[in-house]
C-alpha positions as CSV (number, residue, x, y, z in Angstrom):
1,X,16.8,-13.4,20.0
2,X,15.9,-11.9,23.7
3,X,12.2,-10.7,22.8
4,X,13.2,-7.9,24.0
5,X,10.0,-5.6,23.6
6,X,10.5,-2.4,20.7
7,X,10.0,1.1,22.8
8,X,9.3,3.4,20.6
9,X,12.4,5.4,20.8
10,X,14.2,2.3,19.5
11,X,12.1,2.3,16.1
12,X,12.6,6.0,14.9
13,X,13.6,5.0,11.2
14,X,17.5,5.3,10.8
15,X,18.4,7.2,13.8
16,X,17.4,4.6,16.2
17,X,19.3,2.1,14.2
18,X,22.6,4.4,14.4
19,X,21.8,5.5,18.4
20,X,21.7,1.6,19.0
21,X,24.6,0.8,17.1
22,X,23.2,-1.6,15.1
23,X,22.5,-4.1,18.2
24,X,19.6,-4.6,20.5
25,X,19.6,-2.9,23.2
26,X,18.4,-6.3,25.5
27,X,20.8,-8.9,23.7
28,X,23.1,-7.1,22.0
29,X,22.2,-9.3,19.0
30,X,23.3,-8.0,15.7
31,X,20.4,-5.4,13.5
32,X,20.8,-5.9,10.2
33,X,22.1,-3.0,8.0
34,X,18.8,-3.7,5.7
35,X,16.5,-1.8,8.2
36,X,18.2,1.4,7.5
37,X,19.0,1.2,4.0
38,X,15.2,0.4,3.4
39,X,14.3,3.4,5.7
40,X,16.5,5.9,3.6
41,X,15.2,4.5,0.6
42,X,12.0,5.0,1.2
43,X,12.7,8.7,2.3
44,X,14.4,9.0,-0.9
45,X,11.4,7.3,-3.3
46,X,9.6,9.7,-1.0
47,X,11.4,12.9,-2.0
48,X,11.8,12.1,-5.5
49,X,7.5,11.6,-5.7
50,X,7.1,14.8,-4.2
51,X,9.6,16.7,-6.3
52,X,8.3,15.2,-9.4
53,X,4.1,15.6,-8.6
54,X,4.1,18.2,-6.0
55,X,1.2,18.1,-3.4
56,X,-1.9,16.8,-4.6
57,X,-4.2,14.1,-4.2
58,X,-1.7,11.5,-7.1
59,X,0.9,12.1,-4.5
60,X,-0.8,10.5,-2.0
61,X,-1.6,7.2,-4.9
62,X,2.0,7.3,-6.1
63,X,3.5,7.2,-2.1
64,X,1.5,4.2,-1.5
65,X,2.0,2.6,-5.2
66,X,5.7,3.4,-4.5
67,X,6.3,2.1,-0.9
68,X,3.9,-1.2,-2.2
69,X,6.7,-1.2,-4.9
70,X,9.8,-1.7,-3.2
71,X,8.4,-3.9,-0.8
72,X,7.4,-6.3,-3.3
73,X,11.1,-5.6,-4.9
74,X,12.2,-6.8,-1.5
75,X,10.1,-9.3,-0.6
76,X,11.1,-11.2,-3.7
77,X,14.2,-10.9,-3.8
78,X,14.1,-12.9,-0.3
79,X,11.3,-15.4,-1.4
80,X,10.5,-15.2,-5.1
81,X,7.0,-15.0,-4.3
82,X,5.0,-11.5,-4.7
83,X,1.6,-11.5,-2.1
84,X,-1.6,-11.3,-3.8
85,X,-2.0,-8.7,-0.3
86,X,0.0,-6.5,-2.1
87,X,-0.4,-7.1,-5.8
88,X,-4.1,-7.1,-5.8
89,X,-4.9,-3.6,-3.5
90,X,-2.0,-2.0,-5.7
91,X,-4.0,-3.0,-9.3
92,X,-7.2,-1.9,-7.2
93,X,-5.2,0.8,-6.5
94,X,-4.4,2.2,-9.8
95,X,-8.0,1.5,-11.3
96,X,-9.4,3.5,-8.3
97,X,-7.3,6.7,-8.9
98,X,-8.6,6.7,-12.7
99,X,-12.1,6.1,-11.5
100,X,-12.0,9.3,-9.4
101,X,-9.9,11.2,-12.2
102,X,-6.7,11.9,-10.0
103,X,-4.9,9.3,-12.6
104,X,-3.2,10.7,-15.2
105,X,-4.6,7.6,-17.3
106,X,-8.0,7.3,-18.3
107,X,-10.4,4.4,-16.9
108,X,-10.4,2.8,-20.4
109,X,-6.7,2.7,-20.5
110,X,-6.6,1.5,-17.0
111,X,-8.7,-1.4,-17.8
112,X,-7.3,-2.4,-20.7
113,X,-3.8,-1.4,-19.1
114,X,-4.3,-4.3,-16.5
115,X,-5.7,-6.9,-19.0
116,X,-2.7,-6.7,-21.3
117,X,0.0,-6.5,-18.5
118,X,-1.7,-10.2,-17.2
119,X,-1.9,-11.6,-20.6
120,X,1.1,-10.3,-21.9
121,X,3.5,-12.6,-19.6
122,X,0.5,-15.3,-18.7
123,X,1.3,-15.5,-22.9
124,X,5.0,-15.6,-22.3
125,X,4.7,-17.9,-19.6
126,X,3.1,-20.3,-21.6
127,X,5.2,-20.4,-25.1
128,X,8.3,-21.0,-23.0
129,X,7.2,-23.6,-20.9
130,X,6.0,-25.8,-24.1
131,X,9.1,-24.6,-25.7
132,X,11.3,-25.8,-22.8
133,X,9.4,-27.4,-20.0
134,X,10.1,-25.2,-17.7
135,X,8.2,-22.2,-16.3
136,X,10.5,-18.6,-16.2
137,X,8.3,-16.8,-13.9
138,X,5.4,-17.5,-11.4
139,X,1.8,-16.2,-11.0
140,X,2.8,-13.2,-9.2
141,X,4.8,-11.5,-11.8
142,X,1.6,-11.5,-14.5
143,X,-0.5,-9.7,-11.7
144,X,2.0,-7.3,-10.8
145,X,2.6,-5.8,-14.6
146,X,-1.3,-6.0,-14.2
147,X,-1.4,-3.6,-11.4
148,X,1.3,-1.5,-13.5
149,X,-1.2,-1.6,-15.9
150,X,-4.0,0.1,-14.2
151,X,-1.6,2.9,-13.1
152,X,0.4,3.7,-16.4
153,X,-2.0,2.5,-18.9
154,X,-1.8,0.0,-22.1
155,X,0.7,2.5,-23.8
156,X,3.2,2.2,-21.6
157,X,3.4,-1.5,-20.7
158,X,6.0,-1.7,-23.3
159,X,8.4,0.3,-21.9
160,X,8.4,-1.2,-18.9
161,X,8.8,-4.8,-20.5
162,X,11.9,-3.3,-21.9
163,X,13.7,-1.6,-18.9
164,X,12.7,-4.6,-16.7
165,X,14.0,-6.7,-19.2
166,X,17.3,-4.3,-19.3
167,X,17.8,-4.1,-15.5
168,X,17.3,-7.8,-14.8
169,X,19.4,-8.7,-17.8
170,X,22.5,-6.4,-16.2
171,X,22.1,-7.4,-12.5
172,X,22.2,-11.2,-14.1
173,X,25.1,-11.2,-15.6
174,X,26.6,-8.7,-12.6
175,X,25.8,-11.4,-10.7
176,X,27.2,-14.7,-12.3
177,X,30.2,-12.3,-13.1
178,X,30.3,-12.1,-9.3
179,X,29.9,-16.1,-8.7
180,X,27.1,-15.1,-6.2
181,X,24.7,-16.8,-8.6
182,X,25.1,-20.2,-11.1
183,X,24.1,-20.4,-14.7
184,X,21.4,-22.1,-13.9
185,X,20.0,-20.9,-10.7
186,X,16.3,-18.7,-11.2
187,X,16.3,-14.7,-10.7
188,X,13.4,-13.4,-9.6
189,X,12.0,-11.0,-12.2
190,X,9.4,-9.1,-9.7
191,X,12.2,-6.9,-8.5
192,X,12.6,-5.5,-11.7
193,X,9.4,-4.7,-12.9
194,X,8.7,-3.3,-9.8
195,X,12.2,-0.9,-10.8
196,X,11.2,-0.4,-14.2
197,X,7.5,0.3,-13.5
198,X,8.5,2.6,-10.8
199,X,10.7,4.6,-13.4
200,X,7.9,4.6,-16.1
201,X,5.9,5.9,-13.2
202,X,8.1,9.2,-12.9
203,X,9.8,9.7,-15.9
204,X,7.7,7.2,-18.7
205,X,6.8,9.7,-20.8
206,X,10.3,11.7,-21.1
207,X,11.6,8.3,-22.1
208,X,9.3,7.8,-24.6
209,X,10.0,11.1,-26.1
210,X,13.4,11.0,-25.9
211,X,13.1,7.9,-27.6
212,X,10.7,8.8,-30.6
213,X,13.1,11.7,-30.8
214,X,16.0,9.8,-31.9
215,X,14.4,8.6,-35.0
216,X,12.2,11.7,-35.0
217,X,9.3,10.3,-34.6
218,X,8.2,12.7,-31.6
């Protein structure tokens, strides 16, 4: 509002935020409460990485894949596009860490990981819009399950299909429950593949078991 110029005491993540009261300290214009939520969430996707991997060289790959993650989440959610300056260097990414062996997932995988996350909703894309006419998700989603791809591998695509599909489907109806969205108004799917790939990320192969074990198949 003022363009008041940032010192750098006024940008320490969260506590600046809470020392300014949420206002600038040149205007007294209004900071939204989205700065600091973001900034502890990232902490917290932070926390979680390292308590899950420990310190070594995939921590460093699953900090960046992670923070890349939410702020595609984010980013869509505002303008139901996901950059190709974030989609493409996070598939790069993944193939990259299998290429040097820190990946859990081979290079094979990885590859073939990335093909069938583009072709498997550039597929879906297509049947429902000659079904219906209409197209249910852009560009950017097939090359963000692409990059998930490349950092889970082929196996796992599936389960994040399936909890995306979960999570969107909930926060959906939440949200025509709610009013703040009509019947027919479009939801951004990026947000929740992002989620779910983020979750098949850490903890993909304990759902997996868990679920083979149900119907003891593990």
């Amino acid at each position: 509002h003022c363009n008041h110029r940032i010192r750098w005491y006024e940008n320490v993540p969260v506590v600046s935020w809470a020392l300014l009261k949420g206002r600038c300290s040149g205007c007294k214009a209004a900071i939204s409460k989205r700065y600091p939520i973001i900034e502890l969430l990232t902490a917290l996707v932070a926390g979680l990485c390292a308590w899950r991997f420990g310190y070594d060289p995939w921590l460093i790959f699953m900090l960046y894949g992670s923070f890349t993650l939410l702020a595609l989440a984010v980013i869509d959610l505002d303008t139901t596009l996901l950059p190709d300056d974030l989609t493409y260097p996070l598939l790069w990414a993944g193939l990259l860490a299998a290429v040097l062996g820190i990946s859990p997932v081979s290079l094979s995988d990885a590859v073939i990981g990335a093909m069938a996350g583009y072709l498997a909703l550039w597929s879906l894309y297509w049947v429902f819009k000659l079904l219906t006419g209409k197209e249910g998700m852009g560009y950017g989603d097939f090359k963000l399950l692409a990059a998930l791809g490349a950092w889970l591998g082929w196996q796992y695509l599936p389960v994040v299909v399936l909890l995306s599909s979960v999570v969107g489907l909930v926060f959906a109806v939440s949200m025509m429950a709610s009013g703040s969205v009509k019947r027919d108004q479009g939801i951004p799917f990026g947000p929740y593949l992002a989620i779910a790939g983020w979750i098949a990320l850490l903890w993909g192969e304990v759902i997996v078991s868990s679920y083979l074990g149900l119907f003891n198949l593990g």
